[in-house]
C-alpha positions in Angstrom: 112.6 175.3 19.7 108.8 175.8 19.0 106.2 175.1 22.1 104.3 172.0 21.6 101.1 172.4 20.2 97.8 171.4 21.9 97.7 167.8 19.9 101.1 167.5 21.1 100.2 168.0 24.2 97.0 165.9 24.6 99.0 163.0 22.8 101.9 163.4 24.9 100.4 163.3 28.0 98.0 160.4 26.7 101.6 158.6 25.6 103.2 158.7 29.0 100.0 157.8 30.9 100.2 154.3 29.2 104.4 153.9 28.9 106.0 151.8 30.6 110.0 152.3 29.7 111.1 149.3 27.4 107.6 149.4 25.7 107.1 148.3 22.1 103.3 149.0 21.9 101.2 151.6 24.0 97.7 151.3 23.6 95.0 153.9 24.2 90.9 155.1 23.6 89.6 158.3 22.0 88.4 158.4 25.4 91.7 159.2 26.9 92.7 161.8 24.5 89.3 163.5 25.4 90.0 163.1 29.1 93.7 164.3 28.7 92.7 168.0 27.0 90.2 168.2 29.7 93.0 167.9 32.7 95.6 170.1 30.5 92.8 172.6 30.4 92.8 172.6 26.9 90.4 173.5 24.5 88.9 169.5 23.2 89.3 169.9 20.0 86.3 169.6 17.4 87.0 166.6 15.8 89.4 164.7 18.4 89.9 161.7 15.5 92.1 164.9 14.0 95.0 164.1 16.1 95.0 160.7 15.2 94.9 161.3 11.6 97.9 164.7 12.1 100.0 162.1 13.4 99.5 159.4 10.7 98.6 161.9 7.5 100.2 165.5 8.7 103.9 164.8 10.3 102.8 165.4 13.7 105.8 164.1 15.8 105.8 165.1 19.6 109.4 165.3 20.6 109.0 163.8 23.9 107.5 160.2 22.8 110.4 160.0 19.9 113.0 160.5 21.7 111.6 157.4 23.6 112.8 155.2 20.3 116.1 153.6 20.1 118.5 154.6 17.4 116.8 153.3 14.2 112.9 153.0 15.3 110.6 155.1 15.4 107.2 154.9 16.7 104.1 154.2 13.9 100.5 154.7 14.7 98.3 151.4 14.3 94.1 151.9 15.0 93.2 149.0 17.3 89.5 148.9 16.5 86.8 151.4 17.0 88.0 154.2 19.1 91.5 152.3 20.1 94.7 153.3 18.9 97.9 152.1 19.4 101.8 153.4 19.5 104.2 150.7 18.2 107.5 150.7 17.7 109.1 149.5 14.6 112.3 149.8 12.5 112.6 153.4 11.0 112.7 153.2 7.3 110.8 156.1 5.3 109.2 155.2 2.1 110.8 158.0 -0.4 111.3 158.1 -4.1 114.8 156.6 -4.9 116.4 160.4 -6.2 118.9 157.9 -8.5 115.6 156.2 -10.6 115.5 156.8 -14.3 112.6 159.0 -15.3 110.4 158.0 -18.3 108.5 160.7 -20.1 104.8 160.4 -21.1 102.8 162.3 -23.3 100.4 165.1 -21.0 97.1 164.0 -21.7 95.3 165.7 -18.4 92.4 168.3 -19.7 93.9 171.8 -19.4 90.4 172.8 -17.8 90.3 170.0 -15.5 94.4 170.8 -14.7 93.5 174.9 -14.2 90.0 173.8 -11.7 92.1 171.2 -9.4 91.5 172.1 -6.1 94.5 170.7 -4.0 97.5 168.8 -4.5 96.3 165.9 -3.9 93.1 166.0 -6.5 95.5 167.1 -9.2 98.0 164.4 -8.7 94.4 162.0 -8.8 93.4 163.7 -12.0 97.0 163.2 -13.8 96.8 159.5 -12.6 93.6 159.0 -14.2 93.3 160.9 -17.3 97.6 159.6 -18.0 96.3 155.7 -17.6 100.0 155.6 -15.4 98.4 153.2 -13.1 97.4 150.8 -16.4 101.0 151.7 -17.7 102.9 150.9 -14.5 101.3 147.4 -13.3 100.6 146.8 -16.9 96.9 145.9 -16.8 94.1 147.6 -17.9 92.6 149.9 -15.0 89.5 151.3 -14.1 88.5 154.0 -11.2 85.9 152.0 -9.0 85.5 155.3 -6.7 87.6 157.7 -4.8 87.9 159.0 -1.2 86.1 155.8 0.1 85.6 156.7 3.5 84.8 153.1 5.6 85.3 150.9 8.4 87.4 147.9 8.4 86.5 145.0 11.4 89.9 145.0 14.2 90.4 148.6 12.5 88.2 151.0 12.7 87.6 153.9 10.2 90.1 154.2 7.3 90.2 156.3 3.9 91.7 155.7 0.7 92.3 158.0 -2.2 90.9 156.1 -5.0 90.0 152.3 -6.2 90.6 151.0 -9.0 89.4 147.8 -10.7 91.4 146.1 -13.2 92.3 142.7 -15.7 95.2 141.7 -17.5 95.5 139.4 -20.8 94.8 136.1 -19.0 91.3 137.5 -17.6 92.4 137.6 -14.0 91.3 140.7 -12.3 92.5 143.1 -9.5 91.9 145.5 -6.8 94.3 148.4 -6.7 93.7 151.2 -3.6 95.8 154.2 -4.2 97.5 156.4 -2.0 98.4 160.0 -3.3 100.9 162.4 -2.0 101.9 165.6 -2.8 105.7 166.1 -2.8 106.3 168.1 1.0 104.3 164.7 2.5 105.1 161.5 3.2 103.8 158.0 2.1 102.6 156.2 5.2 103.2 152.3 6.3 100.3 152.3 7.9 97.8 153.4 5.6 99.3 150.7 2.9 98.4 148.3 5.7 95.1 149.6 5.9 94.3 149.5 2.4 95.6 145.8 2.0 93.1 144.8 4.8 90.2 146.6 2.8 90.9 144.6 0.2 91.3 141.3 1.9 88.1 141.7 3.5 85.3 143.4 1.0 87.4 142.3 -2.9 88.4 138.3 -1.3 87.7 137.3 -4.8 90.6 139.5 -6.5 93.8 140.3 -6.3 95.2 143.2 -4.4 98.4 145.2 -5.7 98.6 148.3 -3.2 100.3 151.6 -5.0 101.1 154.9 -3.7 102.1 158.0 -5.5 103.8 161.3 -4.9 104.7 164.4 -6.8 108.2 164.8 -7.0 108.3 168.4 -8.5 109.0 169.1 -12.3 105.5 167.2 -13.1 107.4 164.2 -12.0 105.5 161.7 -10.6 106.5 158.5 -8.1 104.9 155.3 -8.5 105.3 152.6 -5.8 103.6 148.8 -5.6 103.7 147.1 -2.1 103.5 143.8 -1.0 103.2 142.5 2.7 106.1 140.6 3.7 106.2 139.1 7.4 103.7 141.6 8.2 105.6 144.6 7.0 105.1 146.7 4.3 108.1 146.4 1.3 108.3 147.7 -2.0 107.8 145.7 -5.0 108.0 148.1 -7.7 108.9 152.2 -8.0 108.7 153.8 -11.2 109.2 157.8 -12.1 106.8 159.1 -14.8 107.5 162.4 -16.2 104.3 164.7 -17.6 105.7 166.4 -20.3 104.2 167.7 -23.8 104.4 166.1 -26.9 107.1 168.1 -28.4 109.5 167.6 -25.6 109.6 164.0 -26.3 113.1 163.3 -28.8 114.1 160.6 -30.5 116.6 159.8 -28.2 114.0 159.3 -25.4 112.1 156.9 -27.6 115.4 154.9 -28.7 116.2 154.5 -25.2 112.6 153.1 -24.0 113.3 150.8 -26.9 115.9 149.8 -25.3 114.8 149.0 -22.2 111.8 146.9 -23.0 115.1 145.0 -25.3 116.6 144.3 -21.9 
């Protein structure tokens, strides 16, 4: 077994400074991360909101404070404000594409220059998104990017980010706010950043209507689509969708008859 690395540490000796056994929620201040390198003579590292985000965005899972969760929880990371995070404990269901889903195949319309110049993962997966329309095709409304990597604050929050806004309308002339979440396929769509981007939207888009999506690269230019809802104040899927990049000439006949069936059923 690997030796805990210094976020481990600081955050596990931050965790059990503040538990109490039988605890649902543990609450703690940037403060106390700071002060906790300091006494594990620990280098404080640069940016000390980066063990934060490693443990919401990266995977980062101290051993110690999860093996504190009962069989089937697990605890999720919730920001409290500014500077105030919180440990909570709650049922431990991943959000992962359903391997059983059909796939439908669409047409590669991404830029080969703008495909060969992507600089990560992530910013690919973006690009496909937006130069594909999937977003338009999967809620079935027509979309538009409002602005990506929107870096802000949210009030009882604190600082969030979000891959990319869109803005969109459907037939009837009502219109929508969609925040996206983008994944590349070895990461894992968070809970609480779907939180987080439903709050955006509830507090600076009142007047429209928020459908939350996340999307993931499945491998084989296969692409995950998910719409959320908030249900009881926990985040459940509405919709998942697998979209296949693929070019022209691999589409057959057979893959159109059977699309042509579905929208029959």
């Amino acid at each position: 077994m690997r030796a805990p690395n210094r976020y481990e540490q600081i955050l596990t000796k931050v965790f059990f400074d503040h538990y109490v056994e039988g605890s649902r929620q543990v609450e703690f201040t940037r403060q106390d991360l700071i002060d906790a390198a300091e006494e594990l003579g620990l280098d404080r590292p640069l940016n000390i909101g980066d063990i934060p985000y490693s443990f919401r965005h990266r995977g980062l899972r101290p051993a110690q404070i999860m093996e504190t969760a009962p069989d089937g929880e697990t605890w999720l990371w919730r920001s409290g404000g500014t500077s105030i995070y919180r440990l909570v404990m709650v049922p431990d269901r991943p959000i992962a594409p359903n391997q059983n889903l059909a796939v439908t195949k669409i047409p590669d319309a991404t830029p080969g220059i703008v495909a060969w110049h992507s600089q990560s993962d992530e910013q690919a997966l973006l690009a496909r998104l937006r130069y594909n329309r999937l977003i338009d095709i999967f809620l079935g409304i027509t979309c538009y990017s409002l602005q990506n990597h929107l870096r802000t604050t949210v009030e009882g929050i604190g600082q969030i980010e979000t891959d990319e806004i869109y803005v969109g309308i459907d037939r009837r002339g009502s219109q929508y706010v969609v925040p996206v979440q983008a994944k590349s396929e070895n990461d894992q769509i968070g809970r609480v950043q779907i939180e987080q981007d439903i709050s955006l939207c509830e507090e600076r888009w009142t007047a429209l209507i928020c459908r939350p999506i996340a999307a993931q690269m499945m491998g084989n230019d296969t692409i995950a689509l998910f719409e959320f809802e908030l249900q009881a104040d926990d985040v459940k899927i509405v919709s998942e969708r697998h979209y296949q990049l693929v070019e022209p000439e691999q589409m057959t006949t057979e893959d159109l008859q059977s699309y042509r069936q579905r929208s029959l059923d």
